[in-house]
N, C-alpha and C positions, 0 to 999 in steps of 0.2 A: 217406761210406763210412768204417768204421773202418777205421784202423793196424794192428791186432790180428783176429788172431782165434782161437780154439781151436788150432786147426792150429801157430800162432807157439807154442804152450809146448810141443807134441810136436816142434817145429822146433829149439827153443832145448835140450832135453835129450837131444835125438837128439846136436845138437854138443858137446854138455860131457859125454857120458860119463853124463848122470843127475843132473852137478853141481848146474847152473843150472837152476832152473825160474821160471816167472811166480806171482809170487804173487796169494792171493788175496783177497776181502773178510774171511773167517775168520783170513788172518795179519796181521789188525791192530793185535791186542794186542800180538804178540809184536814188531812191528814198531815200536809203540810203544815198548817194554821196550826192545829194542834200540839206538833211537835215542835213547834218554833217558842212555844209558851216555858217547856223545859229543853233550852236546847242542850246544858250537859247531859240531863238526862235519859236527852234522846236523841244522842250526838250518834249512834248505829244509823237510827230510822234513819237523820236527816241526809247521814252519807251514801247511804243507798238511794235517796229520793233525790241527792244530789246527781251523782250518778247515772241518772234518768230513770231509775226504778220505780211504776208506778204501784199503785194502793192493791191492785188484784193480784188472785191468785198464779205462782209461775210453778210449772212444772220440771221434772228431768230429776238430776241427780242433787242442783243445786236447788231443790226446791223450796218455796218458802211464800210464807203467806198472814197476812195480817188481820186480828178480830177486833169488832168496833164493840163496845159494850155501853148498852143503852142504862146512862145513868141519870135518871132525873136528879138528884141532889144538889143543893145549890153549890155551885163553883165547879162542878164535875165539867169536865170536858167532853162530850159526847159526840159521836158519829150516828146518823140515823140513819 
């Protein structure tokens, strides 16, 4: 059974206001983009994106899944 399901990203921006949402296969690039900005930092993400793992939700046992949080703030790096 997955972790996830549809329901969990209308779950996840019901509680953050709109903030957070679940991303998806389509924000990969920008996923990419952004992790390339701190790549030690985000030497996990990139190896999985390396990998060919992309931005949306995967289910099973190893499941796992990434949230884009909308930050207007200057210099924030943001997923829409």
């Amino acid at each position: 059974m997955p972790r996830w399901s549809p329901s969990t990203d209308r779950e996840v921006r019901a509680a953050t206001g709109d903030r957070v949402r679940l991303l998806t296969d389509a924000d990969t690039a920008a996923l990419a983009a952004l992790s390339a900005r701190a790549p030690v930092s985000n030497v996990f993400v990139d190896s999985l994106l390396e990998a060919g793992r992309l931005a949306g939700p995967r289910g099973g046992a190893a499941g796992t899944l990434f949230l884009g949080i909308d930050d207007d703030a200057p210099g924030a790096g943001a997923l829409r």
